[in-house]
Structure formats: C-alpha cells, structure tokens
C-alpha positions in Angstrom: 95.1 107.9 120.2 95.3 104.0 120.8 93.3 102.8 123.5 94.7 101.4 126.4 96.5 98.0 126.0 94.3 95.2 127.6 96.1 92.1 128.8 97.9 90.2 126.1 96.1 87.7 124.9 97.1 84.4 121.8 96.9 85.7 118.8 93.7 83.1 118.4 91.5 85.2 120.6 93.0 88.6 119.8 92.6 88.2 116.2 88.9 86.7 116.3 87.9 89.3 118.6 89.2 92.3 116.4 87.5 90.6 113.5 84.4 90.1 115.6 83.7 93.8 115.6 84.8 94.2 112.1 82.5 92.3 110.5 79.6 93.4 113.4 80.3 97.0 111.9 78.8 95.7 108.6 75.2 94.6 109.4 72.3 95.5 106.9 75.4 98.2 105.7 77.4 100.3 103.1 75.6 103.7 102.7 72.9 105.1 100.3 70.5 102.9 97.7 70.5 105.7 95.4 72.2 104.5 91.8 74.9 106.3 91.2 74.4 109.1 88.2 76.9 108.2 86.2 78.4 104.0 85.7 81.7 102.9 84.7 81.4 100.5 81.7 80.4 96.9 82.9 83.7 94.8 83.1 83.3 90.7 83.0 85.5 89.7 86.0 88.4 87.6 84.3 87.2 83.3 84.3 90.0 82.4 86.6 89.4 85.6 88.8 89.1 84.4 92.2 86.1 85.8 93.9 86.5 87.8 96.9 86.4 86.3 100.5 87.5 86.9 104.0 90.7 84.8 104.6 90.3 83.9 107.9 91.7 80.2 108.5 91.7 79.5 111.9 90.2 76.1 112.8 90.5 76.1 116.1 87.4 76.5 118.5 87.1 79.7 120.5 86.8 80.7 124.0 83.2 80.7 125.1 81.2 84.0 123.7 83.8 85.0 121.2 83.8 84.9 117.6 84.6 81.0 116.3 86.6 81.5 113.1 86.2 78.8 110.1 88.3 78.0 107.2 86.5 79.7 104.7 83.1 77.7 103.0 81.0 78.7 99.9 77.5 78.1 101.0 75.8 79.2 98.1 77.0 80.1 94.6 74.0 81.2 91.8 76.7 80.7 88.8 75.9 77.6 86.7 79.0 75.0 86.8 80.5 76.0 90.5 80.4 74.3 93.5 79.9 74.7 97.2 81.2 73.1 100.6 78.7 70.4 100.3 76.8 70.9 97.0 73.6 72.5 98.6 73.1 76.0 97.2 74.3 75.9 93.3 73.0 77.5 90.4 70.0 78.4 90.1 70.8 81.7 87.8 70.6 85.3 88.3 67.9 86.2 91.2 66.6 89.2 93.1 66.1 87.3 96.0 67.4 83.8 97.9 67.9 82.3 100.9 71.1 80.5 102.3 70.9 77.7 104.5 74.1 78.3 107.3 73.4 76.5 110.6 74.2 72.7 110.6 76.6 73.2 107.6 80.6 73.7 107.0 81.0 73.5 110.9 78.3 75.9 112.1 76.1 73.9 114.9 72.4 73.9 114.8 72.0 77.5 116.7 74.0 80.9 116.4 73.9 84.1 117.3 75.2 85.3 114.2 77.2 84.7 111.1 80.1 86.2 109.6 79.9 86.4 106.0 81.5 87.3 102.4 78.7 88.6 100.1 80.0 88.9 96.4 77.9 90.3 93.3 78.6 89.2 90.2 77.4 90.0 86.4 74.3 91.9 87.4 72.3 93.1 85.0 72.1 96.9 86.1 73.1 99.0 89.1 71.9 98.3 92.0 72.6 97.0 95.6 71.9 94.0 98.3 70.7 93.9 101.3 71.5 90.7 104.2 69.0 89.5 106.7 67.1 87.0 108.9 65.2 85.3 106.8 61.8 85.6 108.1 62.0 89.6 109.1 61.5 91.7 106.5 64.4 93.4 104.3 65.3 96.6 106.7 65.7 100.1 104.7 70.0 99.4 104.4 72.3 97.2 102.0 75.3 95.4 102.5 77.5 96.6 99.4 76.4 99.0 96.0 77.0 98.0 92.4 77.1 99.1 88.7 76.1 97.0 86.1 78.4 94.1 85.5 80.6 94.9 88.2 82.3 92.0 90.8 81.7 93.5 93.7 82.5 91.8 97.4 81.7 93.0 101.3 82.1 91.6 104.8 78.2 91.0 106.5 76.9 90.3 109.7 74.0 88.5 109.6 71.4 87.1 112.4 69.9 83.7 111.8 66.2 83.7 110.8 64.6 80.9 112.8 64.8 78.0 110.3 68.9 78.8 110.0 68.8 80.6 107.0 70.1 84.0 106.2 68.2 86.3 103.1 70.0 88.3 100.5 67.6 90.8 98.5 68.6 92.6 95.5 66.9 95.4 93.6 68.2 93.6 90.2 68.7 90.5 88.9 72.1 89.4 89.8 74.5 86.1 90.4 75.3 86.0 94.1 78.1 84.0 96.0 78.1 83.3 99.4 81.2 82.5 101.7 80.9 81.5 105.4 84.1 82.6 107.2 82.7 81.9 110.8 79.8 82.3 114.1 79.2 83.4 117.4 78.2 80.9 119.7 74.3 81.5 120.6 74.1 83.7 124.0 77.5 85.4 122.9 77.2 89.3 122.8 77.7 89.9 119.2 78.8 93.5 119.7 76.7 94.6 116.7 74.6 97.6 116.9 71.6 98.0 115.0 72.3 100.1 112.3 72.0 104.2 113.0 72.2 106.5 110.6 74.8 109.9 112.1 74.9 111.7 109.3 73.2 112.0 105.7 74.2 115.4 103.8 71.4 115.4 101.3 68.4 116.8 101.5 65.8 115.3 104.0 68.2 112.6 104.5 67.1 111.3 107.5 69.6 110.6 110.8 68.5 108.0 113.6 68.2 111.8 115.7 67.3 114.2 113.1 71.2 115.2 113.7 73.7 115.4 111.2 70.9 115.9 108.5 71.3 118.1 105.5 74.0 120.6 105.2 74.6 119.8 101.5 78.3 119.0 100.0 81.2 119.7 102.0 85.0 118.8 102.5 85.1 118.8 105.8 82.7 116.9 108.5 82.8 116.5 112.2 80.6 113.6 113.0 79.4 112.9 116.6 79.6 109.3 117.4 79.7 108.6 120.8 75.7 109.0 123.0 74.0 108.2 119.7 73.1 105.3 118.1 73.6 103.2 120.7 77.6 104.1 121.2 78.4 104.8 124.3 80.2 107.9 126.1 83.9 107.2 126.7 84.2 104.6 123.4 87.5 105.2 122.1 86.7 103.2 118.6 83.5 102.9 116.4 83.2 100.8 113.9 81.6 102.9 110.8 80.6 102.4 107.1 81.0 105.4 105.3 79.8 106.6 102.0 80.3 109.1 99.7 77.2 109.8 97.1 77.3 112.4 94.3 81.0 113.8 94.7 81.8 116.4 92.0 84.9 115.0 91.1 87.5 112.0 91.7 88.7 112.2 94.9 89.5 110.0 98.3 88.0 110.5 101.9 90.1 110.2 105.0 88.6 109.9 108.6 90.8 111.0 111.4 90.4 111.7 115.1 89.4 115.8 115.3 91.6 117.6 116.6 94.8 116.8 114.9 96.1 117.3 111.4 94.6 115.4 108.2 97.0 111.9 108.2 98.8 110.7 104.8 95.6 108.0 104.4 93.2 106.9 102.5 90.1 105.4 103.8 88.2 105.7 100.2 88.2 106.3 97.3 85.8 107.3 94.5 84.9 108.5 90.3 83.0 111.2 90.0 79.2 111.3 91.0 79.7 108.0 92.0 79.0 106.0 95.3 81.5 104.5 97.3 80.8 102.7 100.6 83.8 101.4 103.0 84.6 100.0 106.4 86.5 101.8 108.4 87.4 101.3 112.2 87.6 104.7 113.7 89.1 106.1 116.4 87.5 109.1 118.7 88.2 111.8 120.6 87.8 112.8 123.8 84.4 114.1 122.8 83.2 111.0 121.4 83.7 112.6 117.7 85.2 111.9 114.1 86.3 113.7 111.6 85.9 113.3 107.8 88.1 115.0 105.2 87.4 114.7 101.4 89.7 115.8 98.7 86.8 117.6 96.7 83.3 118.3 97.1 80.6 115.2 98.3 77.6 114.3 100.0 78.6 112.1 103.3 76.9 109.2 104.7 77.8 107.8 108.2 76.6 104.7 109.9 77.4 103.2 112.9 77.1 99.5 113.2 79.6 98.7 116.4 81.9 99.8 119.1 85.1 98.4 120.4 84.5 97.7 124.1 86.7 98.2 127.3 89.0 95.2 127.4 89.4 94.8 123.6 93.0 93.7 121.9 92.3 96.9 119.4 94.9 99.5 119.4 93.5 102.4 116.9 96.7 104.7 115.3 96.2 107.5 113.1 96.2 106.5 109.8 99.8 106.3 108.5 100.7 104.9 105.0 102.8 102.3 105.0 103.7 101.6 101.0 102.3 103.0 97.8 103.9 101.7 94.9 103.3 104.9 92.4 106.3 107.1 91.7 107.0 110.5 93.2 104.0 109.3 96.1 105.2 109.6 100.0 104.7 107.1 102.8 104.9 108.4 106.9 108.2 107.6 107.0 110.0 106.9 103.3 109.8 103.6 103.3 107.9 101.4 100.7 107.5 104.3 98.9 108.0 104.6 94.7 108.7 101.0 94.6 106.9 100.3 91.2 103.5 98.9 89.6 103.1 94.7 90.4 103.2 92.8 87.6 101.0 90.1 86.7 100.6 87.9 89.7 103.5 89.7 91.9 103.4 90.9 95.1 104.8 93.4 97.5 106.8 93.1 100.9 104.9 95.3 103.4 107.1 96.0 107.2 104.8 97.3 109.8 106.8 96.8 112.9 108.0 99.4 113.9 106.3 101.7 111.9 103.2 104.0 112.6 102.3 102.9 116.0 102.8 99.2 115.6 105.4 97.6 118.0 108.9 96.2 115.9 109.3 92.6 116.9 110.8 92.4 119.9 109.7 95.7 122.0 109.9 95.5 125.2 107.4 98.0 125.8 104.6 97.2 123.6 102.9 94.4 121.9 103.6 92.4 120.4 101.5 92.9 117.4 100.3 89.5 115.8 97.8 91.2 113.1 97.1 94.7 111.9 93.9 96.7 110.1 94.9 98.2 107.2 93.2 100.0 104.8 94.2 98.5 101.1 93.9 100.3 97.8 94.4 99.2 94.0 94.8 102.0 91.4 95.4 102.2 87.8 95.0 98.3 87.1 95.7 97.5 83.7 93.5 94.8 83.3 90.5 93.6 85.8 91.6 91.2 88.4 91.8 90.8 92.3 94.2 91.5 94.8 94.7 89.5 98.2 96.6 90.2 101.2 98.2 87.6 103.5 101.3 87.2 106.0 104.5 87.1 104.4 106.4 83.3 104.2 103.0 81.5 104.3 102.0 81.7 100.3 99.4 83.2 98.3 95.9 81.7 99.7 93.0 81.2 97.5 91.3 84.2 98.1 91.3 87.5 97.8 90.0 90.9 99.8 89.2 93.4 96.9 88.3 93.1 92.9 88.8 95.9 90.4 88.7 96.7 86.8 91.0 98.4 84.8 91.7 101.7 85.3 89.6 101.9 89.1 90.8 102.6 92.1 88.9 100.1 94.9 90.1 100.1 98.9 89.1 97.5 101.4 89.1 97.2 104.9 91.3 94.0 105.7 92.3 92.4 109.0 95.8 90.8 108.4 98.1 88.5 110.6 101.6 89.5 110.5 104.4 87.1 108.6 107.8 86.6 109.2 109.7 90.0 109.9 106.5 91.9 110.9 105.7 91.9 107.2 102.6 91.6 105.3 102.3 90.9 101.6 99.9 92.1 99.2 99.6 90.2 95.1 97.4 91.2 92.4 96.1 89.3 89.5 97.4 91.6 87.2 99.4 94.9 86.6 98.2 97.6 89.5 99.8 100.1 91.8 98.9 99.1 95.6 98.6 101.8 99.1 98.4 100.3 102.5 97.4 102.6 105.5 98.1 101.3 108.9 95.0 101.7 111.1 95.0 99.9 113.8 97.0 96.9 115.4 96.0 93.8 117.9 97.9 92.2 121.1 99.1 88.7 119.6 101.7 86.2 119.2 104.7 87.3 118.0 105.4 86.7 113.9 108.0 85.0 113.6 111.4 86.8 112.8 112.8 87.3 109.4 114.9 84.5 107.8 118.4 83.8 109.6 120.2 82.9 106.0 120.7 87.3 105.5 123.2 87.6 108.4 126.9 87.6 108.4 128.9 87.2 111.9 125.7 87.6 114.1 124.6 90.8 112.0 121.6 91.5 109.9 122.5 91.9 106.1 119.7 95.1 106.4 116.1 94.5 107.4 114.1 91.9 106.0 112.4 94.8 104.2 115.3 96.5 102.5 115.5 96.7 98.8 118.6 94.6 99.2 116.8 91.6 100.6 112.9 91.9 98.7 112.0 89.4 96.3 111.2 91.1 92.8 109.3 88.4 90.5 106.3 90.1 90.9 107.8 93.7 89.6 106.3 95.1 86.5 109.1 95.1 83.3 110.1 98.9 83.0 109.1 100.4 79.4 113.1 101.3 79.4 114.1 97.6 79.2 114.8 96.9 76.2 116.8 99.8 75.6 118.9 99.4 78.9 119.9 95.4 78.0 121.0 96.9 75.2 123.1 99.2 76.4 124.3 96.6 78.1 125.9 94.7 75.7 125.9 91.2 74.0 127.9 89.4 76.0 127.0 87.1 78.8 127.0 86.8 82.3 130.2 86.9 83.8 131.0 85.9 87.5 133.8 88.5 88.5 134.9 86.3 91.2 136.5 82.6 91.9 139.6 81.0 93.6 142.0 82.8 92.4 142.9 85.4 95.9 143.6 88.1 93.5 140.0 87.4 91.8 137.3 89.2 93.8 136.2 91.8 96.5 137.5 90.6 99.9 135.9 91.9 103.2 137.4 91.1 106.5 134.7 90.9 109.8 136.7 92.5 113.0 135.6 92.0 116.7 133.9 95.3 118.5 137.1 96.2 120.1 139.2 96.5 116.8 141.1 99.6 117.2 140.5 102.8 115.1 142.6 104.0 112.9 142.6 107.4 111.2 141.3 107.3 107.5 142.5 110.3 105.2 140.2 110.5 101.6 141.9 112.6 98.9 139.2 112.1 96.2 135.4 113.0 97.5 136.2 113.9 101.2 133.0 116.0 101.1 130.5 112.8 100.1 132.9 110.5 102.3 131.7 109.2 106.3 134.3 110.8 108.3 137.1 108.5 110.3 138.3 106.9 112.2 137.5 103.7 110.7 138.2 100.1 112.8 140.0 98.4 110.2 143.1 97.0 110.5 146.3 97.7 108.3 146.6 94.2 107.2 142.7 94.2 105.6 142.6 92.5 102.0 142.3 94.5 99.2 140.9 94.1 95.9 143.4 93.4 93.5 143.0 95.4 90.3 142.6 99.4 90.2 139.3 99.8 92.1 141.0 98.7 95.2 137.8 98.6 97.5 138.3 97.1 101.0 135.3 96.0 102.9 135.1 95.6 106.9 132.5 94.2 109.0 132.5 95.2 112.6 131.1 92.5 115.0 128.4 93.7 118.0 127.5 97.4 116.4 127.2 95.8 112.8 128.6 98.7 111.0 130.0 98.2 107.4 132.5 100.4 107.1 134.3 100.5 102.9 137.0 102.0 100.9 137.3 103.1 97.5 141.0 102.5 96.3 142.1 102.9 99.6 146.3 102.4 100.4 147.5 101.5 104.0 150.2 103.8 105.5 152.2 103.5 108.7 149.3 104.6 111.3 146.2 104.6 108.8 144.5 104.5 105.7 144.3 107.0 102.5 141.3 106.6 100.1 139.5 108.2 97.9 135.7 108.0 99.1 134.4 105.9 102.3 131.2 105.2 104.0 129.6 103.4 107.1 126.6 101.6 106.8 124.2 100.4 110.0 123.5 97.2 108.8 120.3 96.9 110.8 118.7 100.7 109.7 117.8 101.1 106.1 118.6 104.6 106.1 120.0 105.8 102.4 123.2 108.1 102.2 121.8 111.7 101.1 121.3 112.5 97.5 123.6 112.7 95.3 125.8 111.6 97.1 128.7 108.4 97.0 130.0 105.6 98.9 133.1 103.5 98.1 130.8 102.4 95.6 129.8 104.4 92.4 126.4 104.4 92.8 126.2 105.1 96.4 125.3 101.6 97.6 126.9 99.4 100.0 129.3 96.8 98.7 129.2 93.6 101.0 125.5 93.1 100.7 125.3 92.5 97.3 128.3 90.0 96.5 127.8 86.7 96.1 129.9 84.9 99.1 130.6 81.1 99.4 129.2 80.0 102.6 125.5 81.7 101.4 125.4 79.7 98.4 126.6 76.3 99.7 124.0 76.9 102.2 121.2 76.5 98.7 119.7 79.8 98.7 121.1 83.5 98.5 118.1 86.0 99.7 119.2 89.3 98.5 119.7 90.9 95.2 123.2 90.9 93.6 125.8 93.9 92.6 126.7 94.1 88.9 128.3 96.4 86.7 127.4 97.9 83.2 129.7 99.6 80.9 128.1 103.1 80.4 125.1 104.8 82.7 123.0 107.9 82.9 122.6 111.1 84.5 120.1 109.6 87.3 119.8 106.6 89.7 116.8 104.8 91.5 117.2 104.0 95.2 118.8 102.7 97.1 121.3 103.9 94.9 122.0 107.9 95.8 124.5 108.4 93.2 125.1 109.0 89.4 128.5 108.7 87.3 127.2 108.9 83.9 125.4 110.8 81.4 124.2 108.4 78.2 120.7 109.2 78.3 119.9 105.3 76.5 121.4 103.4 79.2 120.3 102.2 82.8 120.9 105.0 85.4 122.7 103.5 89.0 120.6 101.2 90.9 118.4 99.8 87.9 117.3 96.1 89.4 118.0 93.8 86.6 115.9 90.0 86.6 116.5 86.6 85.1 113.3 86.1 83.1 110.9 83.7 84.6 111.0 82.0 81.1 114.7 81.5 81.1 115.6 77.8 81.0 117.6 76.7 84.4 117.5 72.8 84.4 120.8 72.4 82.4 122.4 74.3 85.9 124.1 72.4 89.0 126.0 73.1 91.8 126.8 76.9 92.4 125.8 78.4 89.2 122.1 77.3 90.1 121.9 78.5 93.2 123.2 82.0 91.9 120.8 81.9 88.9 117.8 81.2 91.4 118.9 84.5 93.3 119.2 86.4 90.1 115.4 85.2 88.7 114.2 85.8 92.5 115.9 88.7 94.3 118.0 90.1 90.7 120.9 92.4 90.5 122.0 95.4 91.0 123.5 98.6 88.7 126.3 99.4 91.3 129.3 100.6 88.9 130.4 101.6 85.7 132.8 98.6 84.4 132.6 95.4 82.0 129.2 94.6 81.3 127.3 91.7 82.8 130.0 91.4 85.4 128.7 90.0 88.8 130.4 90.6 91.9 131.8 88.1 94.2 133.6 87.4 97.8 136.9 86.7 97.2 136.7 82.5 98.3 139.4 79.8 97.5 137.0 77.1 97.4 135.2 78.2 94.4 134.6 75.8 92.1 136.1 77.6 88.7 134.3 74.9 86.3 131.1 75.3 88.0 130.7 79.1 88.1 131.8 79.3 84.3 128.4 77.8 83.8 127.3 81.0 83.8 129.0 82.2 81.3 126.4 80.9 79.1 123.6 82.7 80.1 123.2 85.7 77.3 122.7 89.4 79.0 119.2 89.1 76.6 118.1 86.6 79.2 117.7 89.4 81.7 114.9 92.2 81.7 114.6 95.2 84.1 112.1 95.6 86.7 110.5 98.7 88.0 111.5 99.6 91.6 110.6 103.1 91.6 111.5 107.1 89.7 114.8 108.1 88.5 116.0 110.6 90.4 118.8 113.1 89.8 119.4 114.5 92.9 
C-alpha cells in the first residue's frame, strides 16, 4: 500500500531524496560472488555504445543534509583513448584493483559523507564481480554488480569516502572499469544507508546477518522478513533491497510483492538458466514488516537490505503494475501500451503513467502531483547488443543510458525517471528490442508539463497525448509484411483526397453543448452502431461522393459523434452505421466491430485540416485508404472488411521512410510529409490507393498540395504497432 503522502515538496528535493535512498540501497551490493555455472557467449559492447550511467542532471544545490545531485562526471575510465571530466583517471588497462579520486573534483567539495556512483564493467577477461569501498578499509565480503566474461555490465553504488577522498573498486578478474559521479551528501547528512544485512540466502550454510532465512533450498515462493532485522525498523513501510537469484533451473523472472495480496503483472528480474541475476528493487511491506518473492520456476534466493524509506519521505510505493510491453499478445494493468511493436534501431516508446497504476493524472485534485516515478525497466529479445535509456518525454534523448544488453538477453533495471510532458516517459534503444515498464513507486513533485496544445480542436483534446492517434512512430521496427503490403498497395503515388473544391473532402461541423438532439435511425449495421440521439443539426455538411460520412464535434463534453452515408429527413437522420467517440478516453469500440468508418476508427482525428498545418506541424498520424485488405486489423482499428490474405489488414500504420528526400517540398505539402515520416498514416478504408484524407477547406492551395503527388507509394514502409487480430 503507498505510504502516507508527506507534504509536497519541488520536484528538486522530492526527486533527490527518492534517489537518495535508491542509490543508499546499493552499498557494497548485488547478491552472491559465486560464478554463475553456465555463461552466455562474451559480446563486445558495440564502439559507439554509450556506457551506462545514472542520468540525473540537476545542478542546483540541495537543501542542507539531502542528497546534492550533479550533472553526470566520468572520474575514472581504464579504456585506452577515453577521457574524463578533468583528465585525471584514464587508461591505465584492465586491472583487479584501483582507486578513484572523488572529493575536490567535478563539483564535489573537499569532505562527503558519501557518493553516488555509476560503476560499469567492461571487456573482462572472465566472470567475475566488483566490489565498492573506502579506500583504506578493507574489501567487505559483498559486490556491487556480477559479470560474465566480456559482458558491459553497469550498477548504481554508494560509496563512503576513505580518508584521503578516494573511493576503491576490487575485482576478482582483470577488467576495464568506468566510473561516473552522479552526485554527494553533504558531510554530517544522514545518508540513510544501512550496512549491508544479509535476510535470506537459500543455499546451503548460506549465512543470514541472524542465522534466519538460511537454507531451505530452491523454491518459487518466499516470504522474507524485513522489518526488526538488519537494522530496518518496525513500522517501515518501504525497504530498499537487492535481490538475487543464483542457480535457477530454468529461464524465468522474479516478482516481489507485498504478502498478502495477489502476485502483480511485474517484473522485478529477470534471468537464463543457472545464472545469476542481481537487481534493485524498492519494496513495499506489510503490516508485519514482510515481502514476498514469487519466481516463475525453481531458484535459490538472495535478499539484502541496504536502506529504508523514512517517515516524511516523498515515496509513494504501488503494487507493481505494468505500464507498456511492446511484445505481441502480452497484457499491461490496464490495456494500454500493450502489443505496440519491437523499437527499431534508435526508436523510442511513449510511456503515460498518470493516471495509471497509483500515479496521480496531471491535474488531480486529490493526489500528487507526481513529478518522477520508479519503474522497473526490461529489454528482451534484442537483435543486436546495444543500450537502452529512459528519459522524460519533449526533453530529447540524453547521453546516457540506464541498462546494456546483448542480443538475444533480457536485462531490467531499476530507474528513477522525471515525468515529461503529458505525464509520459520515453524509453529508446540502440537497436531492435522489445521494452516492459512496471510502475513501482511515484514521488510528490512539480507538475510535468501538459501535453502539447497543437492536438485540440474547439477547446477539445484530439485523444490523449498517448493514443495511437497522436504517438510518434520513427522509432517502430519495419513489419516483415512490408513489402508485400506496399505492394498491394499499388504503384501509384500519394494522392491528397482533399482541396478547395467544397465538394472535395470530409467536412465536420463543431456544435455548442446545447445543440439539440435529434433522433438518428441506421438501416445498415444498427447492431455495431452507438445508439441516438445524436446532436447534429439537419443542415451538417456532407461528404460529397457515395460514402457520404458526416462528422460532428460537440463543444464542452468533446464527444465525436459520425455517420456513414447518412441522409437528413424532416426531424432526423438515417444512416447506415454511427459511433461516438470521447475524445479525451482512449477507449477502443469492441471487437469486431465498426464505426462510420470501415475499420472501426474515428474519422476527424486523422484528416489533415487547414488551420493544423498552417500552424507548421500536424502531431497525429493520418487516415488513408488502400484498394483491397485482409481478414484482420491491428488496433485501434476494431474492424475488418476484407479478406486478401497478401494485403495490409485495417489499421496497418504506414511511414514516410526516413531516407525519403523532402527538401524539394514547401508550403503545405511539407508540413504534411513531416507528419507522415513522424506520426504516418493510417489503413482506415477500403478505396483508391494512396489516397489521404482531408478537411474539406476553401483555402487550400491546389498547386501546393499536388506536390504530393510525386511522392511514389514505394517511398512508404510499414511499421509494427502490435498483432493482427481477427476478432
């Protein structure tokens, strides 16, 4: 359960604090030294691979006795040829031991209490692990983070100051090391670090810090008691924990929970078989002080406790809820960001968290709000080794990252993320991979800010920022159907089905809230049609041609409400298929089922409309049409009408390739082009292929938009946004 909310504080101090115990919960860390009995082949990180680090940019200076973040700083780098923040600590070759000067350096004053820092391996020579400490103590019986031979492997650490400011990294092998400074606690600040405690061990003779929890042999299920031992105290609602799994028989995940409730849709590691797998986790307890581990097969279990979350902190734990996981056919808590497709190389995904989970939407007025979030982050089935980094949404890819993998593993990461614009967060990899994100905790902070203004239409939301209407798709991987389905397509080019001509277009009208209703009668799919009455008036413009579709926008509720050849009568309307859309839920019709729109969709959302692209930019993916479909559709659509199995089933999102030359464009037909190579378009309906739908507008500029009818259908490719579905 979330502890109680403390008083709100900047997102500065709420942040910093959260990360405070974070990284405390590392210290002299990550489970067992045992090598693991079996190795995945050593992978050479890629040469322009960024190592990991903690991306925690905040410059500005704490309160007294809280954490001081820094932008990040590479103090020391064994790797021939790289540099650091002030070219102390480079080269020097592979080592099993060094020492890294911190205090007086990249903003750290002459005396700490402790430091905050990234510890990467790199190219070692054989499996092994590290272990951080005070230089001039000796090398406690922990490590920091585990390794196979040539892995790039990265962990948050905790580290006193030995008296001469220098921290001490020892290996067990020869290995490169990298070292990256993401902050300090002011000397005389309680650090909030425990000294590490052994709970439980599941092997034989493993020892506990209270001969509890020792032994027991593999299991699935664990109760561990936290609280009155290691120096946690009774009544903590939140530990801070690293836990390992050692010798599992199989591949498999662990999930810790608060006992007592049901096994959460979560992740909080993941492992091969007989290997070992250390992670972070921040967990919440029970009233007894307890947590719960549940693994999917068979493992030895190793719990540490290296903090607690104090009374007064901006924490507030949730259950674990998964928020997106890009494979096909994979839930989420809720349905969203669920199926959406692999990244490609370099893309990203759009992650919403408010409202979602636990975490306050923007705006509550009973909770929050929620400036940054823990999350638990997992890459699978890479296809190539790489990186992945998570960062708010609208502020750009840093230059960093918060995980590396190689192909074929599946790595998670605890990460602390600030929330971007919409209550989003995004998360890129380096190359092809399939990404989960589990919510599990969020902090009091400054609101993000809200998403971007240029989606609405008369005071109403074009859907959520996170809809797939609105989500940017340069990242998506190219579906293995492409090919096939521009094909199907045709040869010709683009073709705007829209310009000045009144007649040339889909019109919409917007109508105040107190429009009257009218009665709406549907003669062609009543039983996959949104009931009436219907607030548009009999005068409403309608599409010229045999499709006849009229659109209207109702001011205040924002409800969409559209007809499929639909003919005004003396007190009402007659079509043949309607539906309503809340334009601020992204709620899908059911299965199977249509709109006024072939493939289920809404109409108005994806039309190109004047005023958005004199504005410079449209943010949201376009409707098109193709000539012939298949027996299937991918949402958002909800609806087939075809059945040729080569061709793209409804709601296939077509993109402009990135290689596509657009500097001969101006005017309009750039602008559209832009939207189609950022956001792409739509399958919507069976028609002339290559035809993109428009507002109905007599200021179009005919010469301008016939511009695009240069652009060859072969300039497009398809992306993947999730599983064909057929009801």
């Amino acid at each position: 359960m979330p502890s109680p909310r403390p008083c709100r504080r900047t997102i500065r101090a709420a942040l910093l604090t959260l990360v405070a115990f974070a990284l405390a919960s590392t210290i002299a860390a990550a489970g067992p030294n045992a090598t693991p009995a079996t190795a995945t082949p050593a992978t050479a990180p890629p040469a322009t691979a960024t190592l990991a680090t903690t991306a925690l940019a905040t410059a500005a200076a704490a309160d007294p006795g809280h954490f001081v973040a820094l932008v990040p700083a590479r103090l020391r780098d064994t790797r021939p040829g790289y540099d650091t923040v002030d070219g102390a600590g480079r080269g020097g070759g592979p080592t099993t031991e060094t020492s890294v000067a911190v205090t007086g350096r990249a903003g750290v004053p002459a005396t700490v209490a402790a430091v905050a820092l990234n510890v990467t391996v790199t190219e070692p020579s054989a499996a092994g692990h590290v272990t951080v400490y005070p230089c001039g103590e000796p090398a406690p019986v922990a490590s920091n983070l585990n390794f196979l031979a040539g892995q790039t492997v990265a962990n948050a650490a905790l580290a006193r100051v030995g008296p001469d400011g220098s921290v001490c990294l020892a290996a067990n092998v020869a290995t490169h090391l990298v070292v990256d400074l993401d902050g300090y606690w002011p000397a005389g600040a309680a650090v909030g670090a425990l000294v590490p405690a052994r709970l439980t061990d599941t092997r034989a003779g493993g020892p506990t810090v209270d001969g509890a929890g020792s032994g027991g042999g593999v299991a699935r299920s664990f109760v561990v008691q936290v609280a009155a031992r290691g120096g946690v105290p009774n009544g903590t609602p939140t530990a801070m924990l690293n836990v390992t799994a050692t010798e599992p028989i199989g591949p498999g995940y662990v999930t810790v929970h608060p006992c007592g409730g049901p096994v959460p849709l979560a992740s909080n590691l993941n492992f091969e078989r007989y290997g070992t797998v250390p992670n972070l986790v921040v967990a919440p307890l029970d009233a007894a002080g307890r947590a719960c581990v549940h693994s999917s097969v068979d493992t030895h279990l190793v719990v540490d406790a290296f903090g607690h979350a104090p009374a007064g902190a901006p924490l507030h734990t949730l259950t674990p809820f998964r928020l997106a996981d890009t494979r096909p056919g994979q839930p989420t808590g809720d349905g969203f960001g669920a199926g959406t497709g692999r990244l490609g190389v370099g893309g990203f995904v759009e992650v919403g968290v408010g409202g979602r989970g636990g975490v306050p939407a923007l705006g509550s007025p009973s909770a929050g709000p929620a400036g940054a979030v823990v999350l638990n982050v997992t890459v699978t089935e890479p296809a190539a080794p790489g990186y992945a980094t998570v960062y708010p949404c609208g502020s750009g890819v840093p230059l960093a990252s918060n995980l590396n993998y190689v192909t074929g593993q599946t790595v998670a990461n605890l990460v602390v993320a600030k929330l971007g614009a919409g209550s989003t967060v995004c998360v890129s990899s380096s190359n092809p991979a399939h990404v989960v994100v589990d919510v599990l905790a969020w902090l009091d902070g400054e609101a993000p800010p809200p998403a971007p203004a240029s989606t609405t239409l008369a005071g109403c939301p074009i859907f959520p920022a996170d809809n797939p209407w609105n989500q940017v798709v340069t990242g998506r991987a190219v579906r293995p159907e492409s090919a096939g389905w521009v094909t199907s397509v045709g040869s010709r080019n683009l073709h705007p089905d829209f310009g000045s001509n009144p007649d040339y277009g889909i019109p919409f009208v917007v109508v105040g809230a107190d429009q009257p209703m009218v009665p709406v009668t549907f003669d062609g799919y009543p039983d996959e049609s949104d009931p009436g009455p219907y607030p548009i008036p009999l005068d409403a413009p309608i599409e010229g041609g045999g499709d006849r579709h009229v659109l209207a926008l109702q001011q205040g509720t924002c409800k969409l409400y559209e007809l499929f050849y639909a003919r005004p009568g003396a007190t009402g309307w007659t079509a043949s298929n309607g539906a309503t859309f809340d334009l601020r839920s992204n709620a899908l019709r059911p299965d199977t089922w249509t709109s006024a729109d072939a493939a289920g969709l809404a109409i108005l959302p994806g039309l190109v409309r004047f005023d958005e692209v004199r504005s410079g930019r449209i943010t949201h993916a376009l409707r098109f049409t193709v000539p012939r479909t298949q027996r299937g559709f991918i949402h958002p659509a909800t609806h087939f009408a075809g059945n040729t199995a080569t061709a793209p089933p409804m709601g296939a999102r077509f993109r402009l390739k990135a290689d596509f030359d657009i500097s001969g464009f101006d005017g309009d037909s750039r602008v559209i082009l832009e939207a189609l190579r950022t956001y792409g378009m739509i399958v919507a309906d069976n028609g002339s292929g290559w035809y993109i739908s428009g507002a109905t507008d007599p200021r179009w500029n005919d010469e301008d938009l016939n511009q695009l009818k240069t652009v060859p259908g072969s300039a497009f490719e398809v992306v993947d946004t999730g599983p064909i579905r057929s009801g």
